[in-house]
C-alpha positions as CSV (number, residue, x, y, z in Angstrom):
1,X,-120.6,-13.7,-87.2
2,X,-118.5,-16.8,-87.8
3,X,-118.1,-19.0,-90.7
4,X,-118.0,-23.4,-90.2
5,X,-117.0,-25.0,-93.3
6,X,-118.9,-28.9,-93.5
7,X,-116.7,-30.6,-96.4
8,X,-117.7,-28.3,-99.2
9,X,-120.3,-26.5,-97.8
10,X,-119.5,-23.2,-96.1
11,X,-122.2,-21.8,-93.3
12,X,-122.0,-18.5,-91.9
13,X,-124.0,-18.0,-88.4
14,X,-124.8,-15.0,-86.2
15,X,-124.6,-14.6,-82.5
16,X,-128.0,-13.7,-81.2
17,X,-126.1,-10.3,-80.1
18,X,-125.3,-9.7,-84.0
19,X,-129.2,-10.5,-83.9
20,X,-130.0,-8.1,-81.8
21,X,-127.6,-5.3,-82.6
22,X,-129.0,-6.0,-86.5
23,X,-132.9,-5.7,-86.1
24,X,-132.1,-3.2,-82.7
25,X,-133.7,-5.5,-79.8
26,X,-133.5,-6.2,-77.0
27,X,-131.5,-9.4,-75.2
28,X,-135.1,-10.8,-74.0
29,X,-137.1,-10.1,-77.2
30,X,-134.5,-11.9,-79.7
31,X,-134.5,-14.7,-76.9
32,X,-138.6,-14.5,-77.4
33,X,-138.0,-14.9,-80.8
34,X,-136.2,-18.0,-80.7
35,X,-138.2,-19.3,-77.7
36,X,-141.3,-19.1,-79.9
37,X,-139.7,-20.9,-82.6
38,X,-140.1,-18.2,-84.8
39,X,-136.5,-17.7,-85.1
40,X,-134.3,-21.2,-85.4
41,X,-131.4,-20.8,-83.4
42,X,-128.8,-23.6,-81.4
43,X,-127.6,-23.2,-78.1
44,X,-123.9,-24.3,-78.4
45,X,-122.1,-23.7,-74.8
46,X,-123.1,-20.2,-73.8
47,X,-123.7,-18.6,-77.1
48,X,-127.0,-18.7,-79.2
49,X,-126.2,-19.0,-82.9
50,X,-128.6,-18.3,-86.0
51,X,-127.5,-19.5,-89.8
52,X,-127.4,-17.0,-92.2
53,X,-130.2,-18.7,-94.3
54,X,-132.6,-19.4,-91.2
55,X,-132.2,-15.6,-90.3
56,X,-132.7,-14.4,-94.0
57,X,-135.8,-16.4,-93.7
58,X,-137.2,-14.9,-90.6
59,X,-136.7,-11.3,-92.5
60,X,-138.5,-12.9,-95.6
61,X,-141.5,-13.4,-92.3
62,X,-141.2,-17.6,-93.9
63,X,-142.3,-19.5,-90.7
64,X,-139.7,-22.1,-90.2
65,X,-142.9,-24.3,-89.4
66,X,-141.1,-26.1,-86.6
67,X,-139.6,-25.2,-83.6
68,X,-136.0,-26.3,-83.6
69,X,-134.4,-23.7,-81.0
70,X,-132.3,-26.7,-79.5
71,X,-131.2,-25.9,-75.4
């Protein structure tokens, strides 16, 4: 997990390995997951990140209603 401050707001993302090792799946399911779009995640350099409140949605089963996995 890492945290980005933007001026005054304060975002706190997950690596799609925190992902994986916090609903216990697999590398190619969580990339499913965000492949489908049913999971928002960005691709920034090597790493697939998820913000805390697009993750706490997915749990929540909230469809993001677009598919915004960025690559």
């Amino acid at each position: 997990m890492r945290t980005i401050w933007l001026g005054s707001k304060i975002i706190q993302q997950y690596s799609l390995k925190d992902i994986q090792e916090k609903l216990q799946i697999s590398k190619v399911t969580a990339l499913r997951l965000v492949g489908s779009g049913k999971l928002r995640a960005q691709k920034i350099g090597r790493k697939w990140w998820v913000n805390e409140e697009d993750f706490i949605a997915f749990l929540e089963g909230k469809n993001t209603g677009s598919k915004e996995s960025e690559k």
